[in-house]
GULO-525556 format. One record per residue (C-alpha): residue in three letters; chain; x, y, z. Coordinates in Angstrom, 2 decimals. Each point is the difference from the previous one (the first is absolute). Layout:
% residues N
rest:kette:east:north:up
Ala:A:X:Y:Z
...
//
This chain:
% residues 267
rest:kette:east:north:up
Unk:A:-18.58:71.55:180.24
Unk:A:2.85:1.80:-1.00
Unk:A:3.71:-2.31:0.22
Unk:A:3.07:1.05:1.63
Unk:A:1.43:0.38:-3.48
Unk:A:-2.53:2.62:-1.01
Unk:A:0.70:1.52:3.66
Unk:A:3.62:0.22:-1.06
Unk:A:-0.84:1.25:-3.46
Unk:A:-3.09:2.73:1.35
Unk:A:2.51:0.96:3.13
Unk:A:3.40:0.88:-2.27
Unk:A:-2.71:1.68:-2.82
Unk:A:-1.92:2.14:2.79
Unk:A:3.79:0.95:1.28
Unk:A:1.06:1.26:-3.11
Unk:A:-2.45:1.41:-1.27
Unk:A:-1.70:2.19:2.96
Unk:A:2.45:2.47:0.35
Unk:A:1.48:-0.46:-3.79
Unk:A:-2.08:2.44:-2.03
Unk:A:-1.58:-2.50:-1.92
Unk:A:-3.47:-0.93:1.66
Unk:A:0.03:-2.82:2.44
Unk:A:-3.39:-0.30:-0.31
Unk:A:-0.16:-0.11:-3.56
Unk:A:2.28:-2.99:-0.03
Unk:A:-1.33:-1.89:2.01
Unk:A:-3.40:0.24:-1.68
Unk:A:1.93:-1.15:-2.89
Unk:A:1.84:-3.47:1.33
Unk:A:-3.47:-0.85:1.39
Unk:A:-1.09:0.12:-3.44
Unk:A:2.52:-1.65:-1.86
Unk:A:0.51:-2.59:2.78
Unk:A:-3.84:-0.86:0.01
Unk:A:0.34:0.37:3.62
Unk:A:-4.01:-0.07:1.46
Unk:A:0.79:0.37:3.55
Unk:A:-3.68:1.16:1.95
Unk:A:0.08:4.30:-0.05
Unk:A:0.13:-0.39:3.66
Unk:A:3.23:-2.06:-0.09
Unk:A:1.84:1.40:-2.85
Unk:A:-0.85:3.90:2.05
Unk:A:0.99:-1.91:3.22
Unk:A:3.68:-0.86:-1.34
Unk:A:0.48:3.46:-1.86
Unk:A:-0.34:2.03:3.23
Unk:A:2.60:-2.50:1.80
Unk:A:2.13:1.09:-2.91
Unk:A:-0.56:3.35:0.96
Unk:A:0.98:-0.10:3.55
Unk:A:3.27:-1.52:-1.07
Unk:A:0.80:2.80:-2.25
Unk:A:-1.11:2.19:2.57
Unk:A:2.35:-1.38:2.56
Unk:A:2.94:0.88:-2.95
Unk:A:-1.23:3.56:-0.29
Unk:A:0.59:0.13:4.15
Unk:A:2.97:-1.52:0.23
Unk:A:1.60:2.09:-3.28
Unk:A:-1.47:3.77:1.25
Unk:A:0.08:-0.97:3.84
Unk:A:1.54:3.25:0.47
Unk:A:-2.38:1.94:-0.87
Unk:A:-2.49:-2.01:1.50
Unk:A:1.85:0.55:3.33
Unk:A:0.10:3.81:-0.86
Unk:A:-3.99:-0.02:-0.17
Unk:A:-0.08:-2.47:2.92
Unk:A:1.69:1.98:2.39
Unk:A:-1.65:3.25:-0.73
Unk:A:3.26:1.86:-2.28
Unk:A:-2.30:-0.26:-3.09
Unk:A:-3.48:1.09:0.63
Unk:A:0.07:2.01:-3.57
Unk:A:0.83:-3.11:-1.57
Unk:A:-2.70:-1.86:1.64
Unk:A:-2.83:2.30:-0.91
Unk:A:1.49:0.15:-3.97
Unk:A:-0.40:-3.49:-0.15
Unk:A:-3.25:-0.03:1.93
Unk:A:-1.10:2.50:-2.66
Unk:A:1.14:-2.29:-3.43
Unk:A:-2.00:-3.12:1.91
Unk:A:-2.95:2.32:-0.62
Unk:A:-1.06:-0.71:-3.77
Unk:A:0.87:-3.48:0.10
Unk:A:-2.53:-1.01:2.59
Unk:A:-2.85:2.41:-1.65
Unk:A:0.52:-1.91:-3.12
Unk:A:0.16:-3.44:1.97
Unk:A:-3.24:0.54:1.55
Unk:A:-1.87:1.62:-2.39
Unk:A:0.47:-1.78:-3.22
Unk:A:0.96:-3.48:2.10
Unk:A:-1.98:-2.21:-2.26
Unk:A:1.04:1.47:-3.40
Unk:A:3.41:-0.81:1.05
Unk:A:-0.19:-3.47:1.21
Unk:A:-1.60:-0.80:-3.25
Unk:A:2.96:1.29:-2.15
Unk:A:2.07:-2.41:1.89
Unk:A:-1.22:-2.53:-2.32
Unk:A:0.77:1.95:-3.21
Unk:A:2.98:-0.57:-1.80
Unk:A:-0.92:2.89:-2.53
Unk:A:-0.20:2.23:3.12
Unk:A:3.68:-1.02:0.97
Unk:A:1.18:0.10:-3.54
Unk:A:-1.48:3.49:-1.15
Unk:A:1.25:1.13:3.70
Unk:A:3.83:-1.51:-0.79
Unk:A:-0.19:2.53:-2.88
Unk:A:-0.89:2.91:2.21
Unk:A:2.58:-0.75:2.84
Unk:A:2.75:-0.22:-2.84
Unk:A:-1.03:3.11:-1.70
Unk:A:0.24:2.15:3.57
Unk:A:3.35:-2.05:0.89
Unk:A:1.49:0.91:-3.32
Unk:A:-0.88:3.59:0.36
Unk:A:2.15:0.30:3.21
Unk:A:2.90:-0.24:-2.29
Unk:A:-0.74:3.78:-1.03
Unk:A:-0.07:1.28:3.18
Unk:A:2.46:2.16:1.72
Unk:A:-0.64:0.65:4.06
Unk:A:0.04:3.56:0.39
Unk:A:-0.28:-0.40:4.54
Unk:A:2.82:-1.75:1.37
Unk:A:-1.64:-1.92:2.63
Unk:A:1.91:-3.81:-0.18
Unk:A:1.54:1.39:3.76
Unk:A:2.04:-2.41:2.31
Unk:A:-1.34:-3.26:1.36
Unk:A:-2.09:1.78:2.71
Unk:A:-3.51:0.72:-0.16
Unk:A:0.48:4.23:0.20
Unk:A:0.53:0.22:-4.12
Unk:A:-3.66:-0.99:-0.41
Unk:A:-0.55:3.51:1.59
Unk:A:0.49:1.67:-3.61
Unk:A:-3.56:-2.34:-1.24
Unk:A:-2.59:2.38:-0.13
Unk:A:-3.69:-1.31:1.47
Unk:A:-1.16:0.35:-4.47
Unk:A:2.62:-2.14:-0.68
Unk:A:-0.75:-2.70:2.43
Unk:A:-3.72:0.59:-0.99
Unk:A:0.96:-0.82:-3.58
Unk:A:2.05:-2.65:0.32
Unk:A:-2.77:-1.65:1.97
Unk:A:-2.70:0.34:-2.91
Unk:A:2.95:-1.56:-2.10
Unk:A:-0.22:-3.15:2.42
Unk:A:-3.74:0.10:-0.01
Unk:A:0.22:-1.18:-3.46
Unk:A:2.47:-2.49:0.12
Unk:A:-2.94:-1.94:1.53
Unk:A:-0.76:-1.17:-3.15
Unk:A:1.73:-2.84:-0.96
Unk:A:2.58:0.39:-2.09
Unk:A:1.07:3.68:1.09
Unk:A:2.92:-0.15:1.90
Unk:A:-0.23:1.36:3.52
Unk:A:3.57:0.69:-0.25
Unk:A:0.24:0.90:-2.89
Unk:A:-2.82:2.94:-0.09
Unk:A:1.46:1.35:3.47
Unk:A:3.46:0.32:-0.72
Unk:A:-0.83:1.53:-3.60
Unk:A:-2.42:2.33:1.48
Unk:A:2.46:0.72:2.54
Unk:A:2.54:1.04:-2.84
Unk:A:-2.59:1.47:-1.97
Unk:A:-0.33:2.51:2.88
Unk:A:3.67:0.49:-0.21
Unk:A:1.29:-1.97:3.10
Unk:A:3.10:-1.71:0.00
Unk:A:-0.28:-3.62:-0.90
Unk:A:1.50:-1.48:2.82
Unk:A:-2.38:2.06:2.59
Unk:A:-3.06:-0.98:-2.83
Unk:A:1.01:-3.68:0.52
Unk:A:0.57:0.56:3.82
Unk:A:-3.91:1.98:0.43
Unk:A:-1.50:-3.05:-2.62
Unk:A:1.35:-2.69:2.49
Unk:A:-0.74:1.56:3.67
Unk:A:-3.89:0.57:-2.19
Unk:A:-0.06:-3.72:-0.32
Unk:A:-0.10:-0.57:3.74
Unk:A:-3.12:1.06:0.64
Unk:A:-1.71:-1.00:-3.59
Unk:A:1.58:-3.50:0.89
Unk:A:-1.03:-0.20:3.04
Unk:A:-3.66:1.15:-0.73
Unk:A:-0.37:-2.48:-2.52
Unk:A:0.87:-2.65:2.36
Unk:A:-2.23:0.69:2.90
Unk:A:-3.11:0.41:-2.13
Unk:A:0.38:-3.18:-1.66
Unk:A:0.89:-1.66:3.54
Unk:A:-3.10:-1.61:-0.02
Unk:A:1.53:-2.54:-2.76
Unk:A:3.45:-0.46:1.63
Unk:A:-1.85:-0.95:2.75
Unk:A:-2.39:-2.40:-2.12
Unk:A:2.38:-1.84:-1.80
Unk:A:0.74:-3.88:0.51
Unk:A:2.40:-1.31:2.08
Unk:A:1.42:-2.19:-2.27
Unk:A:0.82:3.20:-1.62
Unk:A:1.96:1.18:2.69
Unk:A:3.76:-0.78:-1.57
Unk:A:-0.35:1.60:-3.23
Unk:A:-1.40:3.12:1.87
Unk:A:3.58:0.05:1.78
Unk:A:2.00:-0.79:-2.21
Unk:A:-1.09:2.12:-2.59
Unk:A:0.18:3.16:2.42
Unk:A:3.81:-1.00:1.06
Unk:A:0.72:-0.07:-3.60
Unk:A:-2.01:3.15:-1.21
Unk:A:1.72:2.04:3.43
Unk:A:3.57:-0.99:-1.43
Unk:A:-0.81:0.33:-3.70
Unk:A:-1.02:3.50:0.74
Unk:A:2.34:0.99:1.94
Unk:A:2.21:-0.64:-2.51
Unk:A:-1.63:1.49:-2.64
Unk:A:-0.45:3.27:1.98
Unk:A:3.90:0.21:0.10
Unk:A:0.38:-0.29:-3.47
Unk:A:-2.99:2.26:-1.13
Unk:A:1.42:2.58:2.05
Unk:A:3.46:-0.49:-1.46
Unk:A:-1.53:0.23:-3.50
Unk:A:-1.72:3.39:0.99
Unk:A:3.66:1.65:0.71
Unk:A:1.24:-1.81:-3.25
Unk:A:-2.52:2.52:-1.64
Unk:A:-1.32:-3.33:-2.22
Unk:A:-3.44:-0.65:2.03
Unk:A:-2.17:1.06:-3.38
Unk:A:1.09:-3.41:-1.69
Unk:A:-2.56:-1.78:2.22
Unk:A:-2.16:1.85:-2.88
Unk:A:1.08:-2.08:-2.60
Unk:A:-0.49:-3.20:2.34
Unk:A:-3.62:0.56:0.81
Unk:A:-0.71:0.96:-3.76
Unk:A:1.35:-2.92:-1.50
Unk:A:-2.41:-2.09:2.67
Unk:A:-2.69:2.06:-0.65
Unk:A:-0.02:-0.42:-3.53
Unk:A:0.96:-3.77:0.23
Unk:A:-2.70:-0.22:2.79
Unk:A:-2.56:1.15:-3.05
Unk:A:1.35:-1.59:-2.46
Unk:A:-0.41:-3.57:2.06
Unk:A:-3.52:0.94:1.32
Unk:A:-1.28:1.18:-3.61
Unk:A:1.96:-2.94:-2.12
Unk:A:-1.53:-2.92:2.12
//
């Protein structure tokens, strides 16, 4: 059974790290290992989706205005684009489902990733956007994404299913990489979570629903704390982006990918 303490510790992790572009996933594959904590699959899947839905509540409250936009029929275009990046993600869910639920319990997989997310992060650094398209606050600026771009930047999520590649991380750079702005990359990466997010959570409803009772508190407390961990975190990513200094979070994940070998390999 997992404690409120590692519901504190999993909540703040899972709200840093989602939306950081630095592999939730990956970490938390990680503590679990370190920690020794042997929580039942169904359990352990159970409390990661609640974790989820809180940092999907931070991603509502942070871009509710273009959530509105789409709501209320002003952004149809943006919509679709998204609707179009979901795409590749769910074709690799489905279709190689059981390869990736057993890389969830390799730490070379998250290790060798670490190194892969920091090399694309790093490269970002390089890159110059040649299409204006960071646009006001309202949703009309994603007009200038072409349907290819969206399509790409979805194939770049579809990876980041493995655990270790940042979600984030290969969105945004892929964004850039396609010479968008980095504030409208980070803005498209984070209105793409919604539905990924959300997908996740409803497929694996059967375990919310499953879990014990008993395990009720941690369940809320550690979504309260991962929705206001993330919601800070978005803030500050976002303010790193226009600082021009979001390629650093290269050098993070390669120093814990190579640490995360190192430890697996020296044991």
């Amino acid at each position: 059974m997992i404690t409120i303490f590692q519901a504190v510790l999993l909540g703040a992790l899972q709200g840093i790290t989602e939306f950081l572009p630095v592999s939730s996933s990956g970490h938390l594959v990680l503590v679990q290992q370190i920690f020794g904590w042997k929580a039942e699959n169904g359990i352990i899947l159970a409390f990661d989706v609640a974790l989820h839905v809180g940092t999907l509540c931070a991603v509502l409250v942070v871009f509710r205005r273009d959530i509105i936009d789409v709501l209320m029929g002003r952004a149809w275009r943006l919509f679709w684009l998204v609707v179009l990046a979901t795409i590749p993600a769910v074709v690799m869910g489905f279709g190689f489902k059981n390869s990736i639920e057993a890389m969830f319990s390799s730490v070379a997989v998250v290790g060798y990733a670490w190194l892969f997310t920091g090399t694309f992060l790093w490269c970002t650094k390089y890159i110059r956007p040649s299409v204006i398209l960071s646009g006001s606050e309202g949703s009309p600026a994603f007009g200038s994404i072409s349907w290819l771009r969206s399509l790409l930047i979805g194939c770049a999520q579809a990876v980041a299913i493995i655990p270790g590649v940042s979600r984030s991380g290969s969105t945004m750079s892929m964004g850039m990489f396609l010479k968008l702005d980095g504030k409208m990359a980070a803005r498209f990466s984070f209105l793409m979570a919604i539905p990924a997010i959300l997908g996740g959570a409803v497929l694996d409803a059967k375990d919310v629903i499953a879990f014990p009772r008993e395990g009720l508190p941690q369940i809320i407390i550690g979504t309260v704390v991962s929705f206001a961990v993330a919601y800070l975190s978005i803030k500050w990513l976002l303010s790193i982006i226009q600082k021009g200094k979001f390629h650093w979070f290269g050098v993070y994940c390669w120093l814990l990918g190579a640490g995360t070998l190192v430890y697996l390999y020296a044991r």
